[in-house]
Phi, psi and omega in degrees: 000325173255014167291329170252010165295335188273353188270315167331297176301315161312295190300293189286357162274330178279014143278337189265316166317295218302312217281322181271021153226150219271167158264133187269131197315206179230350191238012177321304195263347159294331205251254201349286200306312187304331191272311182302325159304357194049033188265001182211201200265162179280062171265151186268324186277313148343287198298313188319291194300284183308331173271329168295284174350303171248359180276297185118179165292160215272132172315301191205167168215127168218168184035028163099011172198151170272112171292166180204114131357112164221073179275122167104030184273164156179126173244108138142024218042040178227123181293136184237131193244009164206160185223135186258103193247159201266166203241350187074012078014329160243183175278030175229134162242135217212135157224157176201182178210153132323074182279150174260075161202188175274169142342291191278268188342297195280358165314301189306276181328292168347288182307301197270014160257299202250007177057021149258138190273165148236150150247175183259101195268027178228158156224079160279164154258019167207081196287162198244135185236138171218147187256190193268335177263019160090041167259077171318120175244159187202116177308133185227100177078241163239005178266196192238126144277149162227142173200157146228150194242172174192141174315144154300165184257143182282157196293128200313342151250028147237030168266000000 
């Protein structure tokens, strides 16, 4: 009798693990790496709404966006550990991420999985690297932010 109450039990704690750690989608990198490429249009609630889903709520807001937790992410083969969506609080609209690598190292990765360059539009000695369709790597710490940030678009009665 209590061998299978101890298996019950063994089976709902390995459910409750898997459900608090998110599985990273199969559609990461089409929906996210694209949105971080500027390949696609820039809305903010798309992301939000798509990082809850399979993410969870958001950890915190800070800097004018809601973070997110992404343990097992990896885009360009480089982990990514946190994703940033813009929150409407600034005159930007934004999603960006946390690579655990440099600059230079995720400039590379990029570049030799999608044939998109960056250039260094600074001679800083923590240079800002940008592409033509506005998508930005930056140093964070000793990680990487990628982000494309883009204006909101004015409101449909004023164009």
């Amino acid at each position: 009798m209590l061998l299978p109450c101890l298996k019950r039990g063994a089976l709902l704690s390995a459910l409750f693990s898997l459900s608090a750690h998110a599985v990273t989608p199969t559609t990461f990198g089409t929906v996210i790496g694209s949105a971080l490429l500027c390949n696609d249009q820039t809305s903010n609630q798309p992301f939000y709404d798509y990082m809850v889903r399979f993410f969870g709520p958001p950890y915190k807001r800070d800097g004018g966006a809601w973070w997110f937790r992404t343990p097992d992410a990896r885009l360009w083969d480089t982990e990514i550990s946190e994703v940033m969506v813009s929150d409407d609080t600034w005159p930007l609209v934004f999603v960006g991420a946390v690579a655990e690598t440099t600059p230079d190292k995720l400039e590379q990765a990029v570049s030799a999985q999608s044939g998109v360059r960056y250039a260094k539009i600074d001679s800083s000695s923590f240079p800002v690297r940008e592409t033509k369709p506005g998508s930005r790597i930056v140093y964070f710490d000793r990680k990487s932010k990628i982000y494309c940030a883009k204006f909101k678009p004015l409101p449909s009665a004023l164009r």
